[in-house]
C-alpha positions in Angstrom: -15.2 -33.1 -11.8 -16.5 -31.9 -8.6 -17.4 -28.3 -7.5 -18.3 -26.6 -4.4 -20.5 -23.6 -5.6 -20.2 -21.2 -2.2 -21.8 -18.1 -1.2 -21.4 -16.3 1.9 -23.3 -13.2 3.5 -21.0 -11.3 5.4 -21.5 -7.7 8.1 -19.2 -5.8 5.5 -17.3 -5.6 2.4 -13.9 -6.0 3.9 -12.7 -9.6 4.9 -10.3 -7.9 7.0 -12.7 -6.3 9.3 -15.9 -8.1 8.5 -17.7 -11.4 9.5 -19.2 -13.8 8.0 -23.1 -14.2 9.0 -24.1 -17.2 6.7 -23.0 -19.7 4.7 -24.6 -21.7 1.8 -22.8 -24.5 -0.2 -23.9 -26.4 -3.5 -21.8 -29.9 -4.0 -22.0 -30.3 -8.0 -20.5 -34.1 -8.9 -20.7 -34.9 -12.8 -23.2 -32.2 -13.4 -25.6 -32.7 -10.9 -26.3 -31.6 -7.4 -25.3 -34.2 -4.9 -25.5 -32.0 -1.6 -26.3 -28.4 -0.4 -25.2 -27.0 3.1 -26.9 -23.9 4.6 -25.6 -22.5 8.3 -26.2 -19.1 10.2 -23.1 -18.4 11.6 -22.5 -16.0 14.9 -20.3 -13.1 13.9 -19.7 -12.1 17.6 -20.3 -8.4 16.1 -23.2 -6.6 15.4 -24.7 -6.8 12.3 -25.0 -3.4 10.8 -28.7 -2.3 9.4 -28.0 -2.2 5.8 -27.0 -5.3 6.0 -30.1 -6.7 7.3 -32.0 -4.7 5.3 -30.6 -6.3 2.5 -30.3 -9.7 3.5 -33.3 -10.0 5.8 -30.6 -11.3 8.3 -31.1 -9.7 11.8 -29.0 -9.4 15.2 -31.3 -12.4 16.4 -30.8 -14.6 13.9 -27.7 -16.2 14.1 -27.2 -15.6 18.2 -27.7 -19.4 19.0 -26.1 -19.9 16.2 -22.4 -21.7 16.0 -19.4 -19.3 15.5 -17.0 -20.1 12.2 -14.1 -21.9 14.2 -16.8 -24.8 15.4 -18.2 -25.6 12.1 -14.1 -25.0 10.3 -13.3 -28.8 10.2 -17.3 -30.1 8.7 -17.1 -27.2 5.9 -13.2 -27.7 5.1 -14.0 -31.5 4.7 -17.1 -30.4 2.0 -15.3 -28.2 0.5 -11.8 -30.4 -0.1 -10.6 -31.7 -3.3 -13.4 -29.3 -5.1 -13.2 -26.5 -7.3 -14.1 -23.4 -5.5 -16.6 -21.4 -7.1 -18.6 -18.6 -6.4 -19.8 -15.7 -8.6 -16.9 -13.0 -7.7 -15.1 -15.8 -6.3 -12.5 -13.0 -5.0 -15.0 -11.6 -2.4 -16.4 -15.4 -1.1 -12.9 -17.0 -0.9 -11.2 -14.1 0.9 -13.9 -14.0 3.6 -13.0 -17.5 4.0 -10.1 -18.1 3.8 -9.6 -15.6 6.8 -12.3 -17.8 8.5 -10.4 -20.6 7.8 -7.0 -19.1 9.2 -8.8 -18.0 12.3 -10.0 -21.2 13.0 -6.2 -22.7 12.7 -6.6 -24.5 9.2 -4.7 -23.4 5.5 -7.1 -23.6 3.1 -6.0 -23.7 -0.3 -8.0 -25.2 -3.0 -5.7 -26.1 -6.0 -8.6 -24.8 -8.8 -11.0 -21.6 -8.2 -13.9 -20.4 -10.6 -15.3 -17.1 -10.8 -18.6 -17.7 -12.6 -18.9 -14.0 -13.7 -15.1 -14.0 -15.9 -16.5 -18.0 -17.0 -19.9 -15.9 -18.3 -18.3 -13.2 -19.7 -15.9 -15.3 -21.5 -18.8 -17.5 -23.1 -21.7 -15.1 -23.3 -20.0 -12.0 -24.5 -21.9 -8.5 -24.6 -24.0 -8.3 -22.2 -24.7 -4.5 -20.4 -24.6 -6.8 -16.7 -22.8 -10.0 -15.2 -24.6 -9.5 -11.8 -26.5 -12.8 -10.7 -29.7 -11.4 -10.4 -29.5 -10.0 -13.9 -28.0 -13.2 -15.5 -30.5 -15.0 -13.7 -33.2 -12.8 -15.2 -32.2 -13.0 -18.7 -31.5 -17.0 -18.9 -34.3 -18.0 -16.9 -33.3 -19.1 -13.4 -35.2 -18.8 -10.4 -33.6 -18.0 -7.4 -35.8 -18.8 -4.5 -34.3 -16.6 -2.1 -32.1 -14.0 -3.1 -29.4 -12.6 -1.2 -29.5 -15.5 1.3 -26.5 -17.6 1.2 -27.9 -20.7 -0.1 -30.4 -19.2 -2.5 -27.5 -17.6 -4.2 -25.5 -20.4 -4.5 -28.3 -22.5 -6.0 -28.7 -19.8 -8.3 -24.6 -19.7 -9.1 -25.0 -23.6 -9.7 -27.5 -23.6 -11.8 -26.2 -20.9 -13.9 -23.0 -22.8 -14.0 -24.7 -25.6 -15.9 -26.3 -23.4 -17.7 -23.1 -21.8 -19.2 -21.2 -25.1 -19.3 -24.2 -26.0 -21.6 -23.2 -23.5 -24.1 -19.0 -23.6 -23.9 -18.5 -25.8 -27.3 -15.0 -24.3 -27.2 -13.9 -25.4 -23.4 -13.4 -22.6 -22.2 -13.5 -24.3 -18.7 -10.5 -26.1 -19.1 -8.6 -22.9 -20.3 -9.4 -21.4 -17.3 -9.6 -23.8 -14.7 -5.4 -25.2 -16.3 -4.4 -21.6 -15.0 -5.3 -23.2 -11.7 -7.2 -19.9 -10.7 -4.7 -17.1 -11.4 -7.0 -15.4 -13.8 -9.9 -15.3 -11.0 -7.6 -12.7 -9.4 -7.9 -10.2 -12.0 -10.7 -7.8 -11.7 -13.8 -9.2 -13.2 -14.0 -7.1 -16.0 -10.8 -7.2 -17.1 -9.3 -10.0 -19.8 -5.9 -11.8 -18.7 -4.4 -11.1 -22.5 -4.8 -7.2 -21.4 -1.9 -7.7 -18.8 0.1 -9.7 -21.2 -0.1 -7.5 -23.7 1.7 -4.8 -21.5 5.2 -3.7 -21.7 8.3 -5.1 -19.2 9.8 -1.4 -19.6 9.5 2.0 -17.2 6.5 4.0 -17.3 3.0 5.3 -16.2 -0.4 2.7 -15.8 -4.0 4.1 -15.6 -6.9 1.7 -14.3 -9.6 3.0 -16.0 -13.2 2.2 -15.5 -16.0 1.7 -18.2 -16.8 5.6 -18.7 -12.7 5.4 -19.1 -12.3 7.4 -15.7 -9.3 7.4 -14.6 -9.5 5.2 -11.4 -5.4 4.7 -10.0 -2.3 5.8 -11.5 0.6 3.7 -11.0 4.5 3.9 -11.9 7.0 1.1 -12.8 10.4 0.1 -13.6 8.5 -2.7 -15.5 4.9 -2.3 -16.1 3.5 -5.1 -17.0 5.0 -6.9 -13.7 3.7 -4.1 -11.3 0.6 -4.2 -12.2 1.0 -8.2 -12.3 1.4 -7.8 -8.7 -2.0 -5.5 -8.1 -3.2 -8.9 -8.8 -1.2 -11.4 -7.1 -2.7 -11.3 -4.2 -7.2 -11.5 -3.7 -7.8 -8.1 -2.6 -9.2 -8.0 1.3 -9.8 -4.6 2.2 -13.1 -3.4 1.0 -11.2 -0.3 -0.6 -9.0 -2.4 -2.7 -12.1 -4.6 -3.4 -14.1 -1.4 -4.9 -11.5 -0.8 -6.8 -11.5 -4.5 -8.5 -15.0 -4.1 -9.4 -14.5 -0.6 -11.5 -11.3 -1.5 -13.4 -11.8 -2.4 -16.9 -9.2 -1.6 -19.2 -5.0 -0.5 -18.7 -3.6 2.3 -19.8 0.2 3.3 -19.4 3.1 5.6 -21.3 6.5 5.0 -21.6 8.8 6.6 -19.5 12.7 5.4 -20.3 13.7 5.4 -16.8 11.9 5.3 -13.7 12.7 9.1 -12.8 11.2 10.1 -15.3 8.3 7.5 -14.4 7.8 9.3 -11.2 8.1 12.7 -12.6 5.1 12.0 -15.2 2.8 9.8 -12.4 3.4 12.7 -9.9 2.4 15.1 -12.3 -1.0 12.8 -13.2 -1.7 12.3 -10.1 -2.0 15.9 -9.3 -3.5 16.7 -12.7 -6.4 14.0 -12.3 -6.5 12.9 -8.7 -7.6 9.1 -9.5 -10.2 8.5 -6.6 -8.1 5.3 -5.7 -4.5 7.2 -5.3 -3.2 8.2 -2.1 -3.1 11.9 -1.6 0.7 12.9 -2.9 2.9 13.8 0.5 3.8 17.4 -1.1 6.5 17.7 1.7 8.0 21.2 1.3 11.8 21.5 2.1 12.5 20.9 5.4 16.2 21.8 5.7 18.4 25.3 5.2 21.4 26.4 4.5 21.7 29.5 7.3 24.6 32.6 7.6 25.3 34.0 10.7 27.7 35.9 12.4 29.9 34.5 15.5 30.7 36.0 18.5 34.3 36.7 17.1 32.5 38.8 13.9 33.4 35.7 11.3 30.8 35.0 9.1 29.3 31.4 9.2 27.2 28.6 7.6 25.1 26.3 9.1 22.4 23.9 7.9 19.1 24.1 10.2 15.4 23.3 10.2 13.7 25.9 7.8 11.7 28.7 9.5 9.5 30.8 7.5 10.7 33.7 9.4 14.1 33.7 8.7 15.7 33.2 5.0 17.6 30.6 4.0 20.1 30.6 1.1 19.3 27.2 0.2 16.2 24.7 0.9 16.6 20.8 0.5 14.3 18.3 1.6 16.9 16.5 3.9 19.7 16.6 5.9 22.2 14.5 3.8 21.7 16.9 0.6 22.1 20.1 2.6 25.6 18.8 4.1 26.1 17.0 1.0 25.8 20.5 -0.7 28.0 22.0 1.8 30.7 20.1 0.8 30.0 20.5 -3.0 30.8 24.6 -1.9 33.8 23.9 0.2 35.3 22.3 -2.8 34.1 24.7 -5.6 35.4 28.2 -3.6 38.0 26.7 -1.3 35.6 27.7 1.7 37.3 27.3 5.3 34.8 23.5 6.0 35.0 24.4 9.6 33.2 28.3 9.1 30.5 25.9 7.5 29.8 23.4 10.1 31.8 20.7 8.1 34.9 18.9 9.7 38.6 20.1 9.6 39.7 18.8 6.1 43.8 19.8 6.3 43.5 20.5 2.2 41.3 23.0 2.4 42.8 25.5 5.6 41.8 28.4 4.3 42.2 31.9 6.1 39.2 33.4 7.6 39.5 36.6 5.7 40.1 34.8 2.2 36.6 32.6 3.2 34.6 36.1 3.6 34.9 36.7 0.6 34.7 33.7 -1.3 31.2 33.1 0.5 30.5 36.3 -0.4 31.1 35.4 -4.1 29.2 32.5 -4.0 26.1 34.7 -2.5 26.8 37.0 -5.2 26.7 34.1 -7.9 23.9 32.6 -5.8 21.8 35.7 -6.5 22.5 36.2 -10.4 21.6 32.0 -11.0 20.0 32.7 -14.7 20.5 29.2 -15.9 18.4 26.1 -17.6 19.9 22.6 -16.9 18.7 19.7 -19.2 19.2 16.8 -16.9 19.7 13.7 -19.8 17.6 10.3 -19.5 17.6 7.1 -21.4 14.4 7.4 -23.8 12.0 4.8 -24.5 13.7 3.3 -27.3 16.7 3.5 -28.6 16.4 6.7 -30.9 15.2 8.8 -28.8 17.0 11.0 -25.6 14.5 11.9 -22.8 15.4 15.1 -20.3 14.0 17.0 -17.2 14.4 20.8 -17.5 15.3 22.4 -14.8 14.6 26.1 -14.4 16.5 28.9 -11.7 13.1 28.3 -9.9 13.1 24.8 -10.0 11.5 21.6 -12.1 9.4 22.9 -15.3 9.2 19.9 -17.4 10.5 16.8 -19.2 10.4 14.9 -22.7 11.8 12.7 -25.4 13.5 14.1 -28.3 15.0 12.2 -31.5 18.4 11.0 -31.5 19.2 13.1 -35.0 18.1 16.3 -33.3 21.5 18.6 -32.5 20.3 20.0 -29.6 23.7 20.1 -27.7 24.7 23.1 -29.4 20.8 25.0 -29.8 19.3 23.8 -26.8 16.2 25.8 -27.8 15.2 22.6 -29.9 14.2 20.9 -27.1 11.4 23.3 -26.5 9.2 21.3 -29.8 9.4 18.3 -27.8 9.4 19.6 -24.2 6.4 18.7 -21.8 5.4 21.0 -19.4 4.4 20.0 -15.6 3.1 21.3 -12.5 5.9 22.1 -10.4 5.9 20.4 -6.8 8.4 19.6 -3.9 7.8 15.9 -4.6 9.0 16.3 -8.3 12.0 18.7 -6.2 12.6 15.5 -4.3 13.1 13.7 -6.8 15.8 15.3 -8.8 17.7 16.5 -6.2 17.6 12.7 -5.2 19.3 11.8 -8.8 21.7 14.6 -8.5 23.2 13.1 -5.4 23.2 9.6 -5.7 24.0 9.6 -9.5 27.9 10.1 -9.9 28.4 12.2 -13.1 24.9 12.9 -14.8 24.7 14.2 -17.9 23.8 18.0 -17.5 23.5 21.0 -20.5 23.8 24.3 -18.6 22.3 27.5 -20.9 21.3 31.0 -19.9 17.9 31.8 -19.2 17.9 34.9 -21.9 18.1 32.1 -24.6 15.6 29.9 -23.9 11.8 31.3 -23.6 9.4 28.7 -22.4 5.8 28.7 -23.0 3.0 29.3 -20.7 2.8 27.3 -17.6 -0.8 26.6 -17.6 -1.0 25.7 -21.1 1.7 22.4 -20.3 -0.4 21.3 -17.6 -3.2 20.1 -20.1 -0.6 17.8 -21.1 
């Protein structure tokens, strides 16, 4: 079997944005090395001073030097019909594989190694799967340390040296999957992903001090997360990442609402140093009265201004007039005193429309109600629910089938989770509440249902 053990030393972390600066190449054919290849390459960028620092590579070095796109063809022809290996094959193979695709040529090796997963896999414990300490501990020199072809020496002769001690093949297992576990992050074992559920729910990335590192949400878990790892990561954010993650986490959620209720809560609980900061978009549209010139009293949906109240808020358009319409039907408003189009059914006199919107305001006012919005649970004896209170979202949870809560809605409180309000959680149900035909809804009064303390559910 032949590999090509590869090491590159690049201006940056990020394939994307970086370039490579040197490239060093060990041909292994039955076991033994048959050919090395070592080449500064130009970067046509600077070189930044870390970098140099730590490679003893400087702005000088490689400016004579050839750029990637006129050595491509001699190191795609070394490199074909070899396993591709590197230690943290992810980070060598992305750099060049970009190389490669700037320079006009696909490459895509059918078999890729990652000599830190092979090591862990065969020499299991150990505190570090760095080269330099792997080198230390089993006894390899490497002559020149991070230069390109001092490392991949080093990476060679530590694949021997592993090879030596895999009675069980463990080479074969890995190298059948034709790569796909080299995508995962290093410190993380493919049964972890198989293990996970193809159900809704919450996933956690968790780091060796079991930090929470990214919280993700799912209509099916196990294949989101999958596809964190379809692809080798290329920007150097996404590559930190990879390096940190080692072990999964995730809850069970029944639907994916109620998955985006709980990572939206998480997120905001924790905020997981790889997570995006949650958009916390307050609602940007109003329901409006106003007076005409004539003295009739209007609605009218508009953007929301601080400085002037509205009845309603909804974070967009299509849910404000959506609502509009909900009123027209419910008091026989006149649509056209509420900005909606003439709708012959509902003609009603001006006079009449006063004071229907005027009860409406009135009923508007005295809202004292809980509504239990109903969810599938995560399995089938269970009922999950999102409480809604007069002020908006409090909570959700998951309660047993035998409970009779329909008629004592107060049971629910035993198995209710509370959560940090927040317009995106807003967003969210009012988004089910339109687009979902006839949801299940329990409507109680407030004076029979006493909730707990706020702060006391968000440790939850």
């Amino acid at each position: 079997m032949k590999f090509a053990v590869v090491d590159v030393e690049t201006t940056g972390g990020s394939p994307q944005a970086a370039k490579i600066i040197e490239i060093g190449i060990v041909i292994i054919e039955n076991g033994e090395i048959v050919k090395t290849y070592n080449q500064l390459v130009n970067p046509g960028v600077n070189i930044p001073f870390y970098i140099t620092a730590l490679t003893g590579i400087s702005n000088e070095m490689p400016v004579n030097k050839p750029a990637f796109e006129t050595i491509a063809n001699d190191v795609y022809n070394l490199l074909e019909g070899a396993v591709f290996c590197a230690h943290n094959v992810n980070f060598d193979f992305a750099f060049m594989r970009i190389a490669f695709k700037n320079a006009g040529i696909e490459y895509r090796p059918k078999q890729k190694l990652c000599t830190v997963k092979y090591t862990r896999r065969v020499v299991k414990g150990l505190k570090s799967y760095s080269l330099g300490n792997l080198c230390k501990r089993f006894g390899i020199k490497n002559e020149n340390p991070h230069r390109a072809l001092g490392d991949a020496v080093a990476t060679a002769q530590l694949l021997s040296f592993v090879q030596s001690l895999d009675h069980s093949r463990v080479i074969n297992e890995l190298l059948k999957n034709k790569g796909a576990e080299f995508l995962l992050p290093q410190q993380l074992d493919a049964r972890q992903i198989e293990s996970l559920p193809d159900t809704p729910g919450i996933y956690r990335f968790l780091n060796k001090k079991n930090d929470v590192l990214y919280v993700g949400k799912a209509k099916n878990i196990k294949k989101r997360v999958r596809s964190h790892f379809s692809v080798i990561p290329e920007s150097a954010r996404y590559q930190s990442l990879f390096k940190e993650i080692c072990d999964i986490k995730f809850n069970l959620s029944g639907t994916e609402l109620m998955a985006s209720l709980m990572e939206d809560h998480e997120i905001r609980q924790k905020w997981p140093p790889f997570n995006k900061a949650q958009k916390q978009n307050p609602p940007a549209y109003g329901v409006y009265e106003y007076t005409d010139l004539s003295g009739r009293v209007r609605l009218g949906i508009n953007r929301v201004k601080n400085s002037y109240p509205a009845l309603q808020k909804f974070h967009s358009l299509y849910a404000a007039r959506t609502r509009l319409f909900q009123m027209v039907k419910e008091y026989e408003l006149n649509p056209q005193l509420v900005g909606l189009p003439h709708m012959s059914h509902f003609d009603t006199d001006i006079e009449v429309h006063a004071k229907r919107l005027a009860l409406w305001k009135k009923h508007l006012n005295e809202q004292n109600e809980y509504r239990i919005i109903l969810q599938k649970g995560r399995k089938p004896d269970e009922t999950g629910f999102i409480l809604m209170a007069p002020e908006g979202y409090k909570g959700l949870g998951f309660v047993p089938s035998q409970i009779d809560f329909w008629s004592e809605p107060s049971k629910l409180l035993k198995y209710l989770q509370l959560k940090r309000p927040g317009h995106l959680a807003d967003r969210l149900i009012e988004n089910l509440l339109l687009n979902t035909p006839q949801p299940q809804i329990l409507t109680f009064s407030a004076d029979s249902f006493s909730l707990p303390e706020q702060d006391k559910g968000w440790l939850k």
